[in-house]
NUTOR-811021 format. One line per 3 residues: number of its first residue (from 0); their letters; for each residue x, y, z of N, C-alpha, C. Coordinates in steps of 0.02 Angstrom, whole numbers, plus 32768, in hexadecimal, padded with zeros to 4 digits. Example, Ala and Ser with C-alpha at 12.3 -4.5 7.8 and 13.67 -1.06 7.14 Angstrom:
# residues 2
0 = AS = 8294/7EE4/8186/8267/7F1F/8186/8294/7F5B/8186 | 8282/7F90/8162/82AC/7FCB/8165/8285/8002/818A
# end
This chain:
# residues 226
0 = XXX = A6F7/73C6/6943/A728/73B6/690F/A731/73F3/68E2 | A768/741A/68CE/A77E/7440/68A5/A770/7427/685E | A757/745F/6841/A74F/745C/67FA/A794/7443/67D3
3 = XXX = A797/742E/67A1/A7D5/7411/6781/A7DE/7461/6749 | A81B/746A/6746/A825/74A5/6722/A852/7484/66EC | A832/749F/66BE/A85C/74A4/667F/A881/74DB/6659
6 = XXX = A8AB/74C0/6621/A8D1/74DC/6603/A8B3/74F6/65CB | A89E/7535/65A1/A865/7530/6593/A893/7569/6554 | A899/756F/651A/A8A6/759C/64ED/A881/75A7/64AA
9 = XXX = A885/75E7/64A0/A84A/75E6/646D/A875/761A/6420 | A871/75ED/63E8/A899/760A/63B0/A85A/7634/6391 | A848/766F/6393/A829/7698/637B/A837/76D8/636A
12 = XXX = A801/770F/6351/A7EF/775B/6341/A7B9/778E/6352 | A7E5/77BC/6366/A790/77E1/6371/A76B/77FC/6329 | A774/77EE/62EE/A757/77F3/62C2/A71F/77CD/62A4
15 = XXX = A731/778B/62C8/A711/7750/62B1/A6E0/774C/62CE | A695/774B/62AC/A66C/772F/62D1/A663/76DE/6308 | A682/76A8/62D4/A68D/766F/62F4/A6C2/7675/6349
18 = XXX = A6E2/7696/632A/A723/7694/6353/A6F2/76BF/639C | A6E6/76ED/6394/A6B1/771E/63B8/A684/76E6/63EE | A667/76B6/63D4/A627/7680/63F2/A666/7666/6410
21 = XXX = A687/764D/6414/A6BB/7637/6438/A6D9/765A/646F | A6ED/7697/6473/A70C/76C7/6496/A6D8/76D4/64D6 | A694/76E8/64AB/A649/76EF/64DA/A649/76BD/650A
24 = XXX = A645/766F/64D1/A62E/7653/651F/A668/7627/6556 | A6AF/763E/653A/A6D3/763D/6586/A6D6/767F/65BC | A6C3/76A9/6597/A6B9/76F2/65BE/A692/76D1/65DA
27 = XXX = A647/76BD/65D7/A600/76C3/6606/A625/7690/6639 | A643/7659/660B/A649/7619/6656/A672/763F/668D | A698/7676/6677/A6EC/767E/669D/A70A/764D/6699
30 = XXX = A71D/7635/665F/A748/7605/6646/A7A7/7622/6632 | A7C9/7625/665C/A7FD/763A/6659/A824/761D/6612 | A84F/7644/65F5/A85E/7621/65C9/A88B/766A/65B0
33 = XXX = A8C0/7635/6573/A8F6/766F/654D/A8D9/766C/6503 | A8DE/76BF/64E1/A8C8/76BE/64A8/A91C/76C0/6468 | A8FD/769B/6440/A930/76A0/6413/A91E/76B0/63BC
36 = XXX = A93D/76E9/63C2/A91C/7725/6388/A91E/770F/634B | A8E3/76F3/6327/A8E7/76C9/62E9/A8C6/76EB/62C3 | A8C3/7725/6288/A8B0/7749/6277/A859/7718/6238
39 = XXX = A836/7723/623D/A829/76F6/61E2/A84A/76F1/61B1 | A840/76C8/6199/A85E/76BF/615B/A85B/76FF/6114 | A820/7705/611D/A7FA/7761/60DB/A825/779C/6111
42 = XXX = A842/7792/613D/A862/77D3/6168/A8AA/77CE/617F | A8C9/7788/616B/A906/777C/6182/A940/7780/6167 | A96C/77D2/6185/A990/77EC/6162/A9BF/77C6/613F
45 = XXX = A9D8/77E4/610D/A9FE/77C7/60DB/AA60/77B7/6102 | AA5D/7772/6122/AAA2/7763/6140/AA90/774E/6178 | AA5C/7756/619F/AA3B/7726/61D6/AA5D/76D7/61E2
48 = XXX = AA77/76D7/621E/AA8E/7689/6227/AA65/7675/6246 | AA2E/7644/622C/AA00/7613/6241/AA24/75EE/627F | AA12/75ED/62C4/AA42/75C9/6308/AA27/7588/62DC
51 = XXX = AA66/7543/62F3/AA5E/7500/62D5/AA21/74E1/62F2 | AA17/74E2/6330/A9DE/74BF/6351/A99B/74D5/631C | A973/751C/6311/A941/751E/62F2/A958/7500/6293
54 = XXX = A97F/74FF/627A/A98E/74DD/624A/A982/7493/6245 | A99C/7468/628B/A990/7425/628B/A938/7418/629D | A913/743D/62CF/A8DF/743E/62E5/A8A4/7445/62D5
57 = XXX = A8A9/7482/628D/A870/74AF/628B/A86E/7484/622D | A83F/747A/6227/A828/743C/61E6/A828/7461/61BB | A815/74AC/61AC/A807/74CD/6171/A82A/751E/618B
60 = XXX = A852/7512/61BC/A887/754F/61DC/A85F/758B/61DD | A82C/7584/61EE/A7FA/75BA/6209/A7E5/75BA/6245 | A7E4/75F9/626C/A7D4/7602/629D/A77C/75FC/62C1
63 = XXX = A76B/75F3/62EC/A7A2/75CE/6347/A7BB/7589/631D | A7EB/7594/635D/A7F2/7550/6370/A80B/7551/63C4 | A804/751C/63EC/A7F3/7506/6428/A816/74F0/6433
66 = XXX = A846/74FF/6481/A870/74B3/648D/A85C/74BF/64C0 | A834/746F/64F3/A834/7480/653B/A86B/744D/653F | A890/7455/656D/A8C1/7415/6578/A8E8/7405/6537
69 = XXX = A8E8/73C1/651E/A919/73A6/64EC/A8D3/739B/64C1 | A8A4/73BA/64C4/A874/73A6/6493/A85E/73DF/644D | A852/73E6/6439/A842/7413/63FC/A81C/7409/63E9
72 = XXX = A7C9/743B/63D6/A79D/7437/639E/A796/7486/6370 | A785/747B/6342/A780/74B0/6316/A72D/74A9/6303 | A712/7507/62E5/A6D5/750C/62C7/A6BA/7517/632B
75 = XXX = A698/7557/6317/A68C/7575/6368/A646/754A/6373 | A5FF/753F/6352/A5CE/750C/6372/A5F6/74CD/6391 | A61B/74A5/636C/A62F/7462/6387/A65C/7485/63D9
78 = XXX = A688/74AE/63C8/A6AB/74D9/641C/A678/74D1/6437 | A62E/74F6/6423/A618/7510/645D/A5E7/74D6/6485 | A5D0/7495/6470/A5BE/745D/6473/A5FB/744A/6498
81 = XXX = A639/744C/6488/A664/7426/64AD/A674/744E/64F4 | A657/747C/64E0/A655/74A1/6526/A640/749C/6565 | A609/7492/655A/A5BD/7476/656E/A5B8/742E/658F
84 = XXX = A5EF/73FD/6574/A5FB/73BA/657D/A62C/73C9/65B6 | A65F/73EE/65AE/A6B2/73F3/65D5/A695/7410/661E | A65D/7444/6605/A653/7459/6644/A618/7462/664D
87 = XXX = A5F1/742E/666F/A59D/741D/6671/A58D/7443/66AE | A53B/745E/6687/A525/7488/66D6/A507/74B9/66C9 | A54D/74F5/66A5/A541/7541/66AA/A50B/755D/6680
90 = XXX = A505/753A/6632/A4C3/7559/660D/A493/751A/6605 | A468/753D/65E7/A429/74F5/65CA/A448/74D8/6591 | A446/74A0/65A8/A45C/7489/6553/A40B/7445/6545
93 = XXX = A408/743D/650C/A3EC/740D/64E1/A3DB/740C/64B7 | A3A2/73E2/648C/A3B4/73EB/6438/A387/7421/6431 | A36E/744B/6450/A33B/7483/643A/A379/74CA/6428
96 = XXX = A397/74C2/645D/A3DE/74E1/6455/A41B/74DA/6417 | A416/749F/640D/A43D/748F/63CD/A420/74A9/637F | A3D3/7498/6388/A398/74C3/6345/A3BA/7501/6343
99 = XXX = A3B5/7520/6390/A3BF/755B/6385/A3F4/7584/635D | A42C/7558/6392/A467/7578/635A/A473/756D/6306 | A45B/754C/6304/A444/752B/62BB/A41D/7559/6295
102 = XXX = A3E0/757A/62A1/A3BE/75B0/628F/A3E4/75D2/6297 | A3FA/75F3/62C6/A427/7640/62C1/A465/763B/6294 | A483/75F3/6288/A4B5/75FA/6250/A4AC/7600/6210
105 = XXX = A467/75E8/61FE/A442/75F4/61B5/A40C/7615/619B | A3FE/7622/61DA/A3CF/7675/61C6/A3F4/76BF/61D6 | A3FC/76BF/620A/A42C/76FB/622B/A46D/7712/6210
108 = XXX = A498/76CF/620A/A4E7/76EB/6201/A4F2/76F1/61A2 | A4C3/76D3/6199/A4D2/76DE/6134/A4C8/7726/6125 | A483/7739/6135/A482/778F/6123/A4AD/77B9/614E
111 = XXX = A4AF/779B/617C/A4ED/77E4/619E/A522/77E1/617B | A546/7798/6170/A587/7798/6156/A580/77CB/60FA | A548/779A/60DA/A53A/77CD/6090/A531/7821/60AB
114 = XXX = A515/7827/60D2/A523/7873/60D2/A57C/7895/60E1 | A58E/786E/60F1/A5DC/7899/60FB/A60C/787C/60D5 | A5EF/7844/6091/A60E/7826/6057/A5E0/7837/6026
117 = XXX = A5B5/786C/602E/A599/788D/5FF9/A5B6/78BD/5FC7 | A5A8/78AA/5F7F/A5D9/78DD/5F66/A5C0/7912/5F2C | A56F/7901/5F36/A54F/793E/5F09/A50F/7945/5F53
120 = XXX = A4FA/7979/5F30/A4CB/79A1/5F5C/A483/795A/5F55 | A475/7944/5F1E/A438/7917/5F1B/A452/78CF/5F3D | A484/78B9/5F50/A49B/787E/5F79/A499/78A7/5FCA
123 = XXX = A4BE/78C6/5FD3/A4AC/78FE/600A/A462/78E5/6035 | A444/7910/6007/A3ED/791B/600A/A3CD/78E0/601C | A3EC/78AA/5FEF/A3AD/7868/6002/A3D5/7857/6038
126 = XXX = A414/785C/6050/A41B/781D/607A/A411/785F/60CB | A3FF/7884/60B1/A3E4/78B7/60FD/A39B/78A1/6105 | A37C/789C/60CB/A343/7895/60D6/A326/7841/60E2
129 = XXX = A361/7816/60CF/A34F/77C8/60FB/A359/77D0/6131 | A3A7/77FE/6151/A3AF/77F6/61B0/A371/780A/61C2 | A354/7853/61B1/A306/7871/61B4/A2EC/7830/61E2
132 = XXX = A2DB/780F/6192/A2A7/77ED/61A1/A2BF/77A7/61D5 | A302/778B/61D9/A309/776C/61FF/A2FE/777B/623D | A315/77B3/624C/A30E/77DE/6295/A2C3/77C3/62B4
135 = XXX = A29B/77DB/6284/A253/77E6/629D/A255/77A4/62B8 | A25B/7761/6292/A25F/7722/62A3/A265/7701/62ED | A2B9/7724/62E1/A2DA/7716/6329/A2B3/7737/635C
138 = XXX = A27A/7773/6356/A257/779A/6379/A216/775A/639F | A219/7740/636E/A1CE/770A/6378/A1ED/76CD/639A | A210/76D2/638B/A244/768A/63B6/A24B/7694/63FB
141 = XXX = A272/76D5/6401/A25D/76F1/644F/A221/76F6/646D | A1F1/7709/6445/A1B2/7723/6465/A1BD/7741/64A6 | A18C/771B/64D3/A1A8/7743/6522/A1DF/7727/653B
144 = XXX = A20F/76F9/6539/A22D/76F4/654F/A268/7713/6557 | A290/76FB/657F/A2C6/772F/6595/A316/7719/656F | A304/76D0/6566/A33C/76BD/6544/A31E/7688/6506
147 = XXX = A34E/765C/64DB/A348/7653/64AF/A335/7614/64BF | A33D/75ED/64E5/A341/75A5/6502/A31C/75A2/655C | A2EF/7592/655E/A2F1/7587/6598/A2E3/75CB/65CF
150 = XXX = A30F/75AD/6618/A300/75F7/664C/A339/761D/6654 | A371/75F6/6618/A3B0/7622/662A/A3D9/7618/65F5 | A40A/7642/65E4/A43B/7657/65B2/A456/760D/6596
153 = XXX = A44B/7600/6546/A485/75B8/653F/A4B6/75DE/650E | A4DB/75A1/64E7/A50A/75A1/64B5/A4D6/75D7/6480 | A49A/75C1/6467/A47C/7604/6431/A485/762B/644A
156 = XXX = A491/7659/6488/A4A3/769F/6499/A4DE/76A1/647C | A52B/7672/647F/A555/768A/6467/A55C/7684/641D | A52F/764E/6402/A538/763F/63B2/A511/7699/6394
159 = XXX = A4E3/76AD/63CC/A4BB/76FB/63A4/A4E5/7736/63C7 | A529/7720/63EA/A53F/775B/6410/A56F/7795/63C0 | A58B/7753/63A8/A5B2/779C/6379/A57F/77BB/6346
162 = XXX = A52F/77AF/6345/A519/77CE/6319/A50F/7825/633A | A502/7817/637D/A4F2/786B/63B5/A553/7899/63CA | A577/7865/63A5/A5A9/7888/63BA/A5BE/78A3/637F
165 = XXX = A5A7/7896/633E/A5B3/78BF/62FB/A582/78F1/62FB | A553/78FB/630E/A502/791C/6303/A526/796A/62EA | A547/7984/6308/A561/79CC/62E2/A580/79E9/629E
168 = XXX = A5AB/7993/62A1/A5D1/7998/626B/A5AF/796D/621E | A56B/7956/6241/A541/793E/6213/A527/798B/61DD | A51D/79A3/620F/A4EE/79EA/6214/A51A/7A01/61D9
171 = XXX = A562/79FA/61E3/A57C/7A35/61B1/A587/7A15/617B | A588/79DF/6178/A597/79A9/613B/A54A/79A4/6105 | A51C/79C0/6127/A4D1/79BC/6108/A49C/7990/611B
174 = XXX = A4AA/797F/615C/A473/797C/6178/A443/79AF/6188 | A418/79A4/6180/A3E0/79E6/6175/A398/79D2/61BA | A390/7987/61C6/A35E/7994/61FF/A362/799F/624C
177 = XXX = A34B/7978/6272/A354/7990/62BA/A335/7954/62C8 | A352/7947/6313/A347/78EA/633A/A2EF/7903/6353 | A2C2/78E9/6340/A28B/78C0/6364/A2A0/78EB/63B1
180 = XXX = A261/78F9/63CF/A273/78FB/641D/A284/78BD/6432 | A25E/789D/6432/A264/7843/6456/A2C6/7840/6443 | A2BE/7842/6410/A303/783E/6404/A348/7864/6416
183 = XXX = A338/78A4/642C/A35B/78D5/6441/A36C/78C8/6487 | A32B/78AE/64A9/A334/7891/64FA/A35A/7862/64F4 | A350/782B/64CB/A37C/77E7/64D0/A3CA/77FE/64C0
186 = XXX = A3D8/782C/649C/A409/7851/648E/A435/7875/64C7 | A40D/788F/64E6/A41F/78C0/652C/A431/787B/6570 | A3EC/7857/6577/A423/780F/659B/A449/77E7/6587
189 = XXX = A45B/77E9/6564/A491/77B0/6522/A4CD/77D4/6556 | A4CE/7804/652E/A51A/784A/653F/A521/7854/6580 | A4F9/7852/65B9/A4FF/7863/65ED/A511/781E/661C
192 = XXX = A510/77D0/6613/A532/77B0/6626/A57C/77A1/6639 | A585/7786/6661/A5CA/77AB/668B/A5F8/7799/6655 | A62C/77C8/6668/A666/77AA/6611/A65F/77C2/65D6
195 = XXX = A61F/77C4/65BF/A604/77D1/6582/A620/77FF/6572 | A630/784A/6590/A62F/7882/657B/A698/7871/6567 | A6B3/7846/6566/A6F6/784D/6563/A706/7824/6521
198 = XXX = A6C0/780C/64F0/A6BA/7817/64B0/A6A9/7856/647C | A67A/7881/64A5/A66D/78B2/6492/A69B/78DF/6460 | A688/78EF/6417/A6CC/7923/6402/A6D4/7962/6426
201 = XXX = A6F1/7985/6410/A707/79C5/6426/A708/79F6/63D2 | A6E6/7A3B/63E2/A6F1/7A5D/63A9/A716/7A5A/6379 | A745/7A4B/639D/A79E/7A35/6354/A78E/7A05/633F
204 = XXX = A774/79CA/6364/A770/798D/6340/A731/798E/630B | A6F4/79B5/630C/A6C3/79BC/62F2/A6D3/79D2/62B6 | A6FE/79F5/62B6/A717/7A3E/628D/A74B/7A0F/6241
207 = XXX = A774/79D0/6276/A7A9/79A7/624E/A77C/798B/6230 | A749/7962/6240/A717/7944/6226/A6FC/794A/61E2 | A6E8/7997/61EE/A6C2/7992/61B6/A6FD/79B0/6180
210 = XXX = A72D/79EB/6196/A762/79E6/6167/A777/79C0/613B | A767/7981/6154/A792/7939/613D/A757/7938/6101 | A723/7935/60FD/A6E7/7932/60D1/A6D3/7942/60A7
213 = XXX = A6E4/7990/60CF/A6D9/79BF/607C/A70C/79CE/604D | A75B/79C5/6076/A79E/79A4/6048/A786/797F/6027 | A774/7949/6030/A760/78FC/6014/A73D/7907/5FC7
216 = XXX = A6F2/793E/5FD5/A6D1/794A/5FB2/A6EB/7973/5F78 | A721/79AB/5F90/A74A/79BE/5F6A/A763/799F/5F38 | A77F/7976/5F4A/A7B2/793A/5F1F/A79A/7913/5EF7
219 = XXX = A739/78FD/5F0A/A72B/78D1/5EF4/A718/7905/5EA2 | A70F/7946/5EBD/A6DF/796A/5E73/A71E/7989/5E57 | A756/7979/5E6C/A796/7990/5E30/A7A9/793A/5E18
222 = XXX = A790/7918/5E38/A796/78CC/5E13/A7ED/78B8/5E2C | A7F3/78D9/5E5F/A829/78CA/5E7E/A82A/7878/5EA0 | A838/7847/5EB6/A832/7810/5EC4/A84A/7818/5F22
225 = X = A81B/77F5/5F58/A82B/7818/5F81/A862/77F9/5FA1
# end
């Protein structure tokens, strides 16, 4: 029996971390699908026509949002759960998997995000030195293992994929440490899963990135409103 194929579109950014966990894990499945360029909201130029579908769909008009078929969910954990359901099989899923992403959204993604919404050097500093220390964490979580869950790649690979695809542009924003080996490996097979690399930025994009940041920071210390 032939697989049932769907219609599968995804309203996202390559800026967005959320949007990013989304992008990842239809790359890994080879999940075919059309992207439709929804900038964020803190990045979305001034005259942007919001398409009507993510207007009716998306609850707080933030990116992802999901349509397989005539269906729609928004907020990339619930996607990537619904992912997991739509198409059973390809990763591990269960509730050890669900903790997970859960930890990596409240330890991991708060200090990365404060570091590139940092706007003095001492906000900077601490929230480099929580990823620091989160890192080490996520180091112990791995231990020997090879993945985060189990004997093979789940949804936490893609909920921790946009943190290894900023890692440069962390760097220039003031991040100041370096991944754990344990972590550097989990890092190196994360990225090297098939697909993966067609999230990956590219120098320009690294480069827009942090531009966007230290503009930001600009603005914020002339009390400009952003």
């Amino acid at each position: 029996m032939s697989e049932t194929v769907h219609d599968v579109e995804l309203f996202g950014h390559w800026i967005c971390p959320f949007s990013v966990r989304v992008s990842f894990a239809l790359a890994v499945r080879s999940i075919a699908h059309r992207v439709v360029e929804v900038p964020p909201s803190a990045v979305r130029p001034k005259g942007f026509v919001v398409p009507e579908a993510f207007t009716l769909h998306s609850p707080r008009l933030e990116i992802p949002l999901l349509r397989i078929d005539q269906t729609y969910l928004a907020d990339s954990i619930p996607i990537l759960e619904w992912l997991d359901a739509v198409f059973p099989g390809t990763w591990e899923s269960s509730e050890v998997v669900a903790q997970r992403c859960q930890w990596i959204d409240a330890k991991l993604f708060r200090p990365m995000i404060s570091i590139y919404y940092g706007t003095s050097p001492n906000e900077i500093r601490v929230a480099s030195e929580t990823l620091d220390q989160r890192l080490n964490e996520l180091g112990e979580l791995l231990g020997h293992n090879e993945w985060l869950v189990g004997s093979g790649p789940s949804r936490a690979e893609a909920v921790l994929a946009p943190l290894y695809v900023r890692l440069h542009g962390l760097s220039q924003l003031g991040w100041t440490g370096t991944l754990p080996k344990v972590v550097a490996l989990h890092a190196q097979r994360t990225m090297s899963l098939a697909g993966a690399a067609s999230v990956e930025w590219t120098s320009a994009q690294t480069e827009e990135f942090v531009a966007r940041f230290l503009a930001y920071r600009r603005k914020v210390s002339a009390g400009i409103s952003w």
